[in-house]
C-alpha positions as CSV (number, residue, x, y, z in Angstrom):
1,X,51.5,132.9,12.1
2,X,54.6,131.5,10.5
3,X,56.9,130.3,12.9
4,X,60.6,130.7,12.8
5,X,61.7,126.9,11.9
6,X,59.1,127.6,8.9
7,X,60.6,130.4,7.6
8,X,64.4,129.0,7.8
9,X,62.9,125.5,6.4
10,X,61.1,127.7,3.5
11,X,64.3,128.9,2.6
12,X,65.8,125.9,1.9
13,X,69.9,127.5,3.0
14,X,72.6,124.5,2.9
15,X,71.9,124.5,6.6
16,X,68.4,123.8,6.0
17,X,68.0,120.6,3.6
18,X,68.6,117.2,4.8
19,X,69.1,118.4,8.1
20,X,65.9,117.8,9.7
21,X,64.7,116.6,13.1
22,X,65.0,112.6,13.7
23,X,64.9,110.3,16.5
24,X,68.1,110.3,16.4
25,X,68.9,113.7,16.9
26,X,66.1,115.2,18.6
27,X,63.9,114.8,21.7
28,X,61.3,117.4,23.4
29,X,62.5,118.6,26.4
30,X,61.0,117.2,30.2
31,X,61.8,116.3,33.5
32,X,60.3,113.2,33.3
33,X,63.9,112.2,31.8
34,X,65.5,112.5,34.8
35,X,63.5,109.7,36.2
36,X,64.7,106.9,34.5
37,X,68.0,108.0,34.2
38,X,68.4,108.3,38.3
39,X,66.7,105.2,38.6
40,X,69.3,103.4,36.1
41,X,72.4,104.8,37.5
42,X,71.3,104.9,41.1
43,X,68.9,102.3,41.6
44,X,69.5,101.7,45.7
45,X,70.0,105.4,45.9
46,X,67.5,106.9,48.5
47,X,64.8,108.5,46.6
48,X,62.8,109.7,49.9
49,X,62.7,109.8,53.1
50,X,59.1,110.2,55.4
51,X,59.2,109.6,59.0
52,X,60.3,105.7,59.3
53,X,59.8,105.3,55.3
54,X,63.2,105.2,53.2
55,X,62.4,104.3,49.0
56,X,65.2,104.3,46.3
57,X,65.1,105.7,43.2
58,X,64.5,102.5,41.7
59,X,61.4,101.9,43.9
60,X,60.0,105.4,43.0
61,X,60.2,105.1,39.3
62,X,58.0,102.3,39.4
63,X,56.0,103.6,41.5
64,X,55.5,106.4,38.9
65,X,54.9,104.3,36.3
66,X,52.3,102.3,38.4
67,X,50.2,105.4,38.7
68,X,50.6,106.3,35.2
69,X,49.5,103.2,34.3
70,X,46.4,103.1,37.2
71,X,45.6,106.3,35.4
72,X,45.6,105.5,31.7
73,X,43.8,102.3,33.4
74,X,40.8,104.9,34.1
75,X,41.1,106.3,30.8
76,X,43.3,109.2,31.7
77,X,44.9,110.5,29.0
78,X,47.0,113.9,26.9
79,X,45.2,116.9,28.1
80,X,43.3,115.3,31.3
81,X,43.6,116.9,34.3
82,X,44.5,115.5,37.6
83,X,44.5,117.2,40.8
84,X,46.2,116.7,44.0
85,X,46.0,117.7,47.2
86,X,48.1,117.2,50.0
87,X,51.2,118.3,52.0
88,X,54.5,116.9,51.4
89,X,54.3,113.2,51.3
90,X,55.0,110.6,48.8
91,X,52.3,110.5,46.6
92,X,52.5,114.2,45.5
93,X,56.5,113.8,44.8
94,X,55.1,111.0,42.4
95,X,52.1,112.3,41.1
96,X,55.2,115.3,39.4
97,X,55.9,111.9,37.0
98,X,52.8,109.6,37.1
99,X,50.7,112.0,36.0
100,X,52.6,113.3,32.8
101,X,53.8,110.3,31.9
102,X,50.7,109.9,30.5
103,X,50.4,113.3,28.8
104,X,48.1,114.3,31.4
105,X,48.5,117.7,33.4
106,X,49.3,118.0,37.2
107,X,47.4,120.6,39.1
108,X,48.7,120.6,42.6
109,X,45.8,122.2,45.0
110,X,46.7,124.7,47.9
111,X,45.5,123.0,50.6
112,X,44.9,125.7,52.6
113,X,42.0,127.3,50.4
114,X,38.6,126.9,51.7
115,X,36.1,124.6,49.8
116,X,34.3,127.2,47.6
117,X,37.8,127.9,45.9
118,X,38.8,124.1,45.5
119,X,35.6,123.5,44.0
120,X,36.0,126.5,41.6
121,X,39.6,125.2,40.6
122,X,38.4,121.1,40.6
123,X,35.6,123.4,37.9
124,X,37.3,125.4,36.2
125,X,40.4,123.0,35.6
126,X,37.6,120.2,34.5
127,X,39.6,117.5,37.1
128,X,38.4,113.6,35.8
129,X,41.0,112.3,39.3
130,X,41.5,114.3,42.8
131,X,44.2,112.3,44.9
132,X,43.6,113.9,48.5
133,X,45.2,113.3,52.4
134,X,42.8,112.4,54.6
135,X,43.5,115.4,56.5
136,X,41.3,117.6,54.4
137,X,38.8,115.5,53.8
138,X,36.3,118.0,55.5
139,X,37.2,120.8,52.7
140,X,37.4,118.1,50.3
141,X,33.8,116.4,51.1
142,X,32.2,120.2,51.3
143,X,34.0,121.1,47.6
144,X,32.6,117.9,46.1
145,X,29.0,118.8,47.2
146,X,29.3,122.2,45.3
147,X,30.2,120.6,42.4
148,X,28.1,119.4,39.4
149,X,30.6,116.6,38.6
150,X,32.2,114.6,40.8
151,X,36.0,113.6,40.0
152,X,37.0,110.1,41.0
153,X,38.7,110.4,44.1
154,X,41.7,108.6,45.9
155,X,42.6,109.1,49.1
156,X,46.4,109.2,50.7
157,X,45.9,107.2,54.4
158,X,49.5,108.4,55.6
159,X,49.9,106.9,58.7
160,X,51.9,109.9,59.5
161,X,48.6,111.9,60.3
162,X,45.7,111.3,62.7
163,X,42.4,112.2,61.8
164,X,39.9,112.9,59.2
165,X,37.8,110.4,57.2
166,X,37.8,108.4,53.5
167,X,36.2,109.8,50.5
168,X,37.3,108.2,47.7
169,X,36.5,104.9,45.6
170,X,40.0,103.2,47.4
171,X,43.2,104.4,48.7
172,X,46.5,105.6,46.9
173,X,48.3,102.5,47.5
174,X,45.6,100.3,46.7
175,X,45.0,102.1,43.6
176,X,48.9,101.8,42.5
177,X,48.0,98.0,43.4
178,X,46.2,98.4,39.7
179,X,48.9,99.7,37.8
180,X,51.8,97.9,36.1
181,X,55.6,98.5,37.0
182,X,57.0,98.4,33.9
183,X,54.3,100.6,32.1
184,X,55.9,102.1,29.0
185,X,55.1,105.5,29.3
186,X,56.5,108.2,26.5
187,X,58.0,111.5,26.5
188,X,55.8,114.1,25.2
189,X,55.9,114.6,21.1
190,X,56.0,118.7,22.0
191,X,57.5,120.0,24.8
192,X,55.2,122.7,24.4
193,X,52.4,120.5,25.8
194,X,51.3,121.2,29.3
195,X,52.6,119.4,32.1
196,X,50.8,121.6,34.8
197,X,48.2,123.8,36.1
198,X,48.8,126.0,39.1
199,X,45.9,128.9,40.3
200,X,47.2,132.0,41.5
201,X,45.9,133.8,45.2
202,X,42.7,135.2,43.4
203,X,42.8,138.0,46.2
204,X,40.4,139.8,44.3
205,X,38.0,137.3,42.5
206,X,38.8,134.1,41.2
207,X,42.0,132.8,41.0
208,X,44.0,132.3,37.0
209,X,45.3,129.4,36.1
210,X,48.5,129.3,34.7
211,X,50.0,126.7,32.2
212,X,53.1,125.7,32.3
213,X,55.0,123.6,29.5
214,X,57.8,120.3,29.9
215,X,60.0,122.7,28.2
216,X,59.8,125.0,31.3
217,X,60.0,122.7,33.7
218,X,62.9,121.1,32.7
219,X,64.9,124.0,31.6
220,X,64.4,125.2,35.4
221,X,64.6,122.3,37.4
222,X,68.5,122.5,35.6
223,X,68.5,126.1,36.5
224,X,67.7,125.1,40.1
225,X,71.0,123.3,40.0
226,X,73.2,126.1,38.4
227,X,71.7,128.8,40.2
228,X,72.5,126.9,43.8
229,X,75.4,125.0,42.3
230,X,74.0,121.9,44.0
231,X,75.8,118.7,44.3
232,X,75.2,115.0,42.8
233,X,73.2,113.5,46.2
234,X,72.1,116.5,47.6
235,X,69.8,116.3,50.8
236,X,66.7,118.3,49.9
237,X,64.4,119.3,52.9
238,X,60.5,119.8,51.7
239,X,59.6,123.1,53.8
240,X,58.8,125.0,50.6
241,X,55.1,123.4,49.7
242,X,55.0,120.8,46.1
243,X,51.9,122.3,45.4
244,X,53.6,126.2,45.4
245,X,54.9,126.2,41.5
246,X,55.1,122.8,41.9
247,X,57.7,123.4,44.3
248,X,59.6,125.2,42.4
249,X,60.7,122.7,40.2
250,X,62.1,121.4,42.8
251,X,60.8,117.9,42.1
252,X,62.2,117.3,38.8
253,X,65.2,119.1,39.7
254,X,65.8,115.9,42.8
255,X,65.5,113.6,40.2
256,X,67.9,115.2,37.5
257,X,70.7,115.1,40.4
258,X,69.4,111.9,42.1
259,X,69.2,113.2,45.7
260,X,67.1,112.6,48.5
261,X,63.7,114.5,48.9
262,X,62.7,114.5,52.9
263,X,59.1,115.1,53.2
264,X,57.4,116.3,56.2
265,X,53.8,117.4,56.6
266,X,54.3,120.7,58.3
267,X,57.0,123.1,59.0
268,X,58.0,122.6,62.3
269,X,61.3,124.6,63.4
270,X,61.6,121.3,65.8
271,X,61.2,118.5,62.6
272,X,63.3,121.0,60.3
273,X,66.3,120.7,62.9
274,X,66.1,117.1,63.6
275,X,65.6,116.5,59.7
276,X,68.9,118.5,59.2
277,X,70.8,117.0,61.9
278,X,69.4,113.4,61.3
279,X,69.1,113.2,57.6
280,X,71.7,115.2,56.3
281,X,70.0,118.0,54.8
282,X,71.7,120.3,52.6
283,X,69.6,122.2,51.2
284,X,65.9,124.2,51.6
285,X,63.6,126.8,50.4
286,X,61.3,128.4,52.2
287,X,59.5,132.0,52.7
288,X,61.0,134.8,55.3
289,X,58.3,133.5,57.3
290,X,59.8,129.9,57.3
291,X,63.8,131.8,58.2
292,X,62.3,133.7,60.7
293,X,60.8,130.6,62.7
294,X,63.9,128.8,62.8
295,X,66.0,132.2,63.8
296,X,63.4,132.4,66.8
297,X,64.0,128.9,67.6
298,X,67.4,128.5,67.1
299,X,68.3,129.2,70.7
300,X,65.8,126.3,72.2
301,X,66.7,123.5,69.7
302,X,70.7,123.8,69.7
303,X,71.4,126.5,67.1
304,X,74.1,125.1,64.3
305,X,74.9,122.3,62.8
306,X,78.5,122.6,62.9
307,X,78.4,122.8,58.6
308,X,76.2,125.1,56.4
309,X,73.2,124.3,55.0
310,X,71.8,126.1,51.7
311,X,68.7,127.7,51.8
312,X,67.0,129.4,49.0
313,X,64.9,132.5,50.2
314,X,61.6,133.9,48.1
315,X,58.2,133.8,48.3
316,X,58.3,138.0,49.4
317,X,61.4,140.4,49.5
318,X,63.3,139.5,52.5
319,X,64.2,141.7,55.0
320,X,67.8,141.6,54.9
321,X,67.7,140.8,58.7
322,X,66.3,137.6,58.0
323,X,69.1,136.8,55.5
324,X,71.5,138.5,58.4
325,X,70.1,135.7,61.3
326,X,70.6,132.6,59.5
327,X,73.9,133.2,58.5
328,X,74.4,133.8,62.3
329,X,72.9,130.5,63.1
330,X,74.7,128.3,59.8
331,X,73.0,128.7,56.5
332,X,74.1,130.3,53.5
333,X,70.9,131.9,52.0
334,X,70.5,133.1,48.2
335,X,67.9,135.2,47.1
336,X,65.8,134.0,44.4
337,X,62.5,135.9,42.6
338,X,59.6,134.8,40.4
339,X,56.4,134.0,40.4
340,X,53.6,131.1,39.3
341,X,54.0,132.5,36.1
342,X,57.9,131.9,36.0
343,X,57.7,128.0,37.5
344,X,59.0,129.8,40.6
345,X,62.7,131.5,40.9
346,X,63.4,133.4,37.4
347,X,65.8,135.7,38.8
348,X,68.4,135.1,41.5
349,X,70.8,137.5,43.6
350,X,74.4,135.8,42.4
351,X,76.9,136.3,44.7
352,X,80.5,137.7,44.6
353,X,83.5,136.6,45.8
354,X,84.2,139.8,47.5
355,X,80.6,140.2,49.5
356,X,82.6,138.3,51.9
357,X,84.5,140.2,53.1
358,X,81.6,142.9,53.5
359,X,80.3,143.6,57.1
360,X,77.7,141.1,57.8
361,X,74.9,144.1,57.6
362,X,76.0,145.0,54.1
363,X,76.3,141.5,52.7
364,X,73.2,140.8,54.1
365,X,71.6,144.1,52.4
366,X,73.2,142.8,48.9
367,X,71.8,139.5,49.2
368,X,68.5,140.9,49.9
369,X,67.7,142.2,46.3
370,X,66.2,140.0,43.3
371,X,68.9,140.5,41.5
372,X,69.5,139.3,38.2
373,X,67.8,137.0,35.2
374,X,68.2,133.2,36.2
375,X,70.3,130.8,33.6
376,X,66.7,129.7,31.7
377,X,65.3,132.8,31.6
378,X,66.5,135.2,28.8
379,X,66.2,138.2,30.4
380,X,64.9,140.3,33.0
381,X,64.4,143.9,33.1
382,X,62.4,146.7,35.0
383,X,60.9,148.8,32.2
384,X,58.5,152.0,32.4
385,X,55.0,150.0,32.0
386,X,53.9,153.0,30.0
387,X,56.8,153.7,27.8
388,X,58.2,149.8,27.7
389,X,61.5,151.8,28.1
390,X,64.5,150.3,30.3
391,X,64.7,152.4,33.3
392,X,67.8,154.0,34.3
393,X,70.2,152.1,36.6
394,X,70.4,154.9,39.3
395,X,68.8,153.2,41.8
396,X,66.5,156.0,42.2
397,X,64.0,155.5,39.1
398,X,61.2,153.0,39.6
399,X,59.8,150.9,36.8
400,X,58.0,147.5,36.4
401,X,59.9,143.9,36.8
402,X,59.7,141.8,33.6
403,X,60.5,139.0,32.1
404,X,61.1,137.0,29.0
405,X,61.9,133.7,28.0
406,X,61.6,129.5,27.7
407,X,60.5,129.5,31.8
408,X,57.6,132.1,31.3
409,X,53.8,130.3,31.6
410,X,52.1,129.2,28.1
411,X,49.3,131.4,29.2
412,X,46.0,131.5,31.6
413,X,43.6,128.9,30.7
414,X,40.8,129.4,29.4
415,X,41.3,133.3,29.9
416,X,43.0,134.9,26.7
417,X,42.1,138.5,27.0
418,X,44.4,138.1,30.9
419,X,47.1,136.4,28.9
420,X,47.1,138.9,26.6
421,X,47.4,142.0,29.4
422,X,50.2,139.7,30.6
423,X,52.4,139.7,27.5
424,X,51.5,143.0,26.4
425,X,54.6,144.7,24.7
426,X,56.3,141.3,24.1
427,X,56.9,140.6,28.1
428,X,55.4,138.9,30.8
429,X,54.5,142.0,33.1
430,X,54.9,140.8,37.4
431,X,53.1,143.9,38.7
432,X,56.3,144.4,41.1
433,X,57.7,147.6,41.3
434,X,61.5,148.2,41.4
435,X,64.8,150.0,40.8
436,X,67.9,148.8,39.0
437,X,71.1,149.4,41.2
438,X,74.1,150.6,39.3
439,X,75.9,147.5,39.3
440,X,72.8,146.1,37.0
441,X,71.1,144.3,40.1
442,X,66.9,144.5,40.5
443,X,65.7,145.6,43.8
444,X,61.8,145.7,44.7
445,X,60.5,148.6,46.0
446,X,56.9,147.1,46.7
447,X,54.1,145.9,44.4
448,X,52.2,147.9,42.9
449,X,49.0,147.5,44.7
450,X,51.3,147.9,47.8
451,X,53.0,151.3,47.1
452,X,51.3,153.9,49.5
453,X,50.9,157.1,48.6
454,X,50.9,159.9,51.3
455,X,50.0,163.8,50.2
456,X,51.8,163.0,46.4
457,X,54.4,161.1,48.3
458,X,55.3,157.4,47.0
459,X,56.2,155.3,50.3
460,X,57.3,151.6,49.9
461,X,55.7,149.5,52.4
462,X,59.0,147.0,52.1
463,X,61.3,149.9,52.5
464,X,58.6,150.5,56.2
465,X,59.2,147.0,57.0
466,X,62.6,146.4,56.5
467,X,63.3,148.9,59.3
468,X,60.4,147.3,61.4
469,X,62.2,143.7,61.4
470,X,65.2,145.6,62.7
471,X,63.7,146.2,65.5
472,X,65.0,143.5,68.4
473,X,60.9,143.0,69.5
474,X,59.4,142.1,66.1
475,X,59.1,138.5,64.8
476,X,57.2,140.1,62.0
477,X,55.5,143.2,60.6
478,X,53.5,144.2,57.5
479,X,52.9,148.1,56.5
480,X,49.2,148.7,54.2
481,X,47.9,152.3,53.5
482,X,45.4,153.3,55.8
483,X,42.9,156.3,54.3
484,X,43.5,159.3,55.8
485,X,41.3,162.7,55.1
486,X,44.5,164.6,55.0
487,X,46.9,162.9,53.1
488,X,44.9,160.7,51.3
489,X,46.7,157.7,53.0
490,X,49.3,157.1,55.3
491,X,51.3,153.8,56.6
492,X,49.7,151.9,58.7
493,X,52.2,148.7,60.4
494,X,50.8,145.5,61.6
495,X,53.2,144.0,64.4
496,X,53.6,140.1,65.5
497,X,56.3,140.2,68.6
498,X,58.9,138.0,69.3
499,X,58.6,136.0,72.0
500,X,58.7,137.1,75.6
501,X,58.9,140.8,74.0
502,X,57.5,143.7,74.9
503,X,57.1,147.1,73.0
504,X,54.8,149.6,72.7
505,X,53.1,151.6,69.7
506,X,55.0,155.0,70.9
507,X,58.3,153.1,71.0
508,X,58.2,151.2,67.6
509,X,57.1,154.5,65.6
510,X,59.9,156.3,68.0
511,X,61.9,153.6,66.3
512,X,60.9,154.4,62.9
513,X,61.4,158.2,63.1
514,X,64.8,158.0,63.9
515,X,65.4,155.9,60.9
516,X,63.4,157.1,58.3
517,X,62.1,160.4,56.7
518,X,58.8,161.4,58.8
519,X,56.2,161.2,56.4
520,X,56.9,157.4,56.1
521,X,56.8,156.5,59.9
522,X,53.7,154.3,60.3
523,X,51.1,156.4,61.9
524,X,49.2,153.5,63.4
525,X,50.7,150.6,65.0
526,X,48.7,147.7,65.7
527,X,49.7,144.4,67.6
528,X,48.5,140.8,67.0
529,X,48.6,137.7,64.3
530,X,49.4,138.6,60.6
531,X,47.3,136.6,58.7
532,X,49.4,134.8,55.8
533,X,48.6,132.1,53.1
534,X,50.2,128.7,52.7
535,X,53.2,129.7,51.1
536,X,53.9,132.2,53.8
537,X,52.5,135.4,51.8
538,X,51.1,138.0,53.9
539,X,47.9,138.9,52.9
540,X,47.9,142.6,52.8
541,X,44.3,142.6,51.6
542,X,43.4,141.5,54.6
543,X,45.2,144.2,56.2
544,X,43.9,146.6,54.0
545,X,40.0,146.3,55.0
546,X,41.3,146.6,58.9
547,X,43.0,149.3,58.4
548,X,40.3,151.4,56.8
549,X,37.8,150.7,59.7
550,X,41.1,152.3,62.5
551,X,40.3,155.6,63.4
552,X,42.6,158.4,63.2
């Protein structure tokens, strides 16, 4: 296929000849930039902060540059893949540069998968490195004896953690010991070249991997900072996970505005307070789930902070109680939306000016949609799947959320006939379901997979659960169909109480009734733990298979 650059160059137009790409007036777009440039300008700057541990910038970079070089040591090179996994410590921050310094591709491991799936992704990815916590080494040791080949391994000994054993040939710091400092790595010569790898849920057989390209990631690590309007030497908190969409971007995005990325290994409401009150935090991402902890604790640790802290909410649509409890208790929250496929947010809920001077419920309802197309994307729309047709912005007519544009995924690998499906019709198709309000913003109704549907009726299980969380005795709740010889299927709620609350199944479907049209009241109500992933996802799969074996 002829590209657009060779059809303009073909031509030959006055705007054409002589004016070609150089090395002076052209480089591929990454976020490995960023690194040197922070390091440069802010070389005592703190880079990162982990329990006792404080680094600079200029300490980081060539720590980078040591593993790039331990790497290329080993005879890592363009196209290699190295996977990582741990929680948020040190290592992973610099494994987002040392690893494509060297034109090799990151894939950041969930480490809350069992060992069947990391050995399918170590597979199916063809890892030649794994760089692994200690804390997992029991997954780890059980994925490596499924495999046929065996990946060197290097373990992180973070004093930080307790427990578990050594796999590996030597330790992360030991192995940096082998690199060189002032390694002269390169940007890429495309920016289409891959700088990542991250695996989807795989809910339903084996995860997809999806690609993602330097141009991508560096077009939304800067739309990170637009979207949030984040300050030079802003205080980033790591509660969202690096290896979810590489964290967002989030990564690169530190570097671009040379801030300081505080790691901890587990979200704890208790470290996530002291972190903000101790470190300065600014600024954190997280999953309702993450929001919802810290609104439950509030009242034990202290509450505020007397100043705001920004916190970016995704992961699943909020309820807009969530976004309406940490404004009580000193955050300003924005919405953002994506998926893997989109290097995380690709849509955010921009504020207005006047939304502030909206009741608290309102603004919080606002805030609580996806909104619009974020600053990299090109565009976003909700479109009938069938027709490819825009929908109608009534609020009323549902259609399918896509998108388009430079922070969209190169593809899955080694999977072309899903990649295809995916970009069918010239957009990235999410599978979310959703309505465009009349002043142009997106709102999910539910996924598709999700929407229930009751005697002909479409019910959205986040329209169920939205009125759940208003309820002052759930912490949580997640609404599945349940089959029903009748109706074919009706709601069915999963409930996790607050605290010291009490309610029963009459009262919370008593609740629902005088809230909600009847036929989308949940006609089962069941108590107990919501099982969710390590992003904070409820898996509603899960749900699904106990909810057909409840009896009417």
């Amino acid at each position: 296929m002829t590209t657009l650059l060779e059809i303009n160059t073909q031509r030959g137009g006055p705007y054409s000849a002589g004016l070609g790409k150089t090395e002076a007036n052209y480089a591929s777009l990454s976020p490995l930039s960023f690194l040197p440039k922070a390091a440069e300008t802010y070389p005592n700057g703190i880079a990162v902060i982990h329990g006792e541990q404080r680094r600079t910038w200029a300490e980081t970079y060539a720590r980078c540059r040591r593993l790039a070089s331990a790497l290329h040591k080993r005879g890592i090179g363009s196209d290699d893949t190295v996977a990582v996994m741990a929680p948020n410590v040190p290592a992973i921050y610099e494994a987002h540069f040392g690893v494509p310094m060297i034109g090799a591709v990151l894939n950041t491991l969930n480490i809350r998968l069992d060992a069947e799936a990391i050995a399918f992704q170590l597979a199916h990815g063809e890892a030649k490195v794994l760089i692994t916590d200690r804390e997992f080494s029991g997954t780890i040791q059980r994925a490596l004896q499924l495999m046929e080949r065996r990946p060197l391994v290097i373990d992180i000994d973070d004093k930080l953690h307790a427990g578990g054993t050594l796999l590996g040939e030597k330790d992360y710091e030991a192995f940096l010991e082998e690199g060189d400092p002032d390694f002269a790595w390169s940007l890429p010569e495309d920016e289409w070249q891959a700088i990542a790898l991250n695996y989807t849920s795989g809910t339903t057989g084996n995860p997809k991997g999806v690609v993602t390209h330097h141009r991508g990631a560096y077009l939304n690590a800067l739309s990170n900072i637009v979207s949030w309007a984040m300050p030079a030497h802003a205080v980033y908190l790591w509660t969202l996970p690096m290896f979810h969409c590489n964290g967002w971007c989030f990564p690169w995005t530190m570097a671009a505005i040379a801030g300081t990325n505080v790691c901890i290994r587990r979200v704890d409401a208790k470290l996530v307070f002291q972190a903000i009150r101790e470190d300065g935090v600014t600024h954190m991402c997280g999953a309702p789930i993450v929001y919802n902890m810290l609104i439950n604790a509030a009242g034990d640790l202290g509450g505020g902070f007397g100043r705001k802290v920004s916190g970016f909410i995704a992961g699943s649509a909020p309820p807009a109680s969530v976004i309406e409890g940490m404004e009580r208790i000193g955050f300003d929250i924005t919405h953002v939306y994506g998926l893997t496929e989109t290097y995380g947010p690709a849509s955010v809920c921009a504020k207005h000016e006047e939304w502030g001077s909206m009741p608290l419920t309102e603004r919080a309802r606002l805030n609580a949609r996806q909104g619009v197309a974020g600053l990299a994307q090109e565009a976003m729309a909700v479109l009938d799947p069938d027709t490819m047709k825009r929908v109608p912005s009534d609020g009323e007519t549902v259609g399918e959320i896509m998108f388009r544009g430079n922070i969209t995924m190169k593809g899955y690998l080694k999977n072309p006939s899903a990649t295809e499906e995916a970009f069918a019709g010239g957009w990235f198709h999410t599978g979310d379901l959703a309505v465009i309000e009349p002043d142009g913003y997106v709102r999910i109704k539910d996924r598709s997979k999700d929407v229930i549907i009751s005697g002909g009726e479409n019910i959205s299980s986040i329209e169920v659960e939205d009125i759940l969380h208003r309820h002052p005795a759930v912490d949580s709740a997640a609404v599945v169909a349940k089959p029903d010889p009748k109706w074919g299927e009706v709601p069915c709620a999963f409930i996790e109480l607050r605290p010291d609350a009490a309610a029963t199944e009459v009262e919370i479907r008593q609740f629902c009734r005088e809230q909600m049209a009847g036929y989308k009241v949940p006609k089962r109500v069941v108590f107990g733990p919501i099982p969710k992933n390590a992003t904070g996802k409820i898996q509603k799969f899960k749900l699904r298979e106990v909810a057909k074996g409840l009896g009417s």
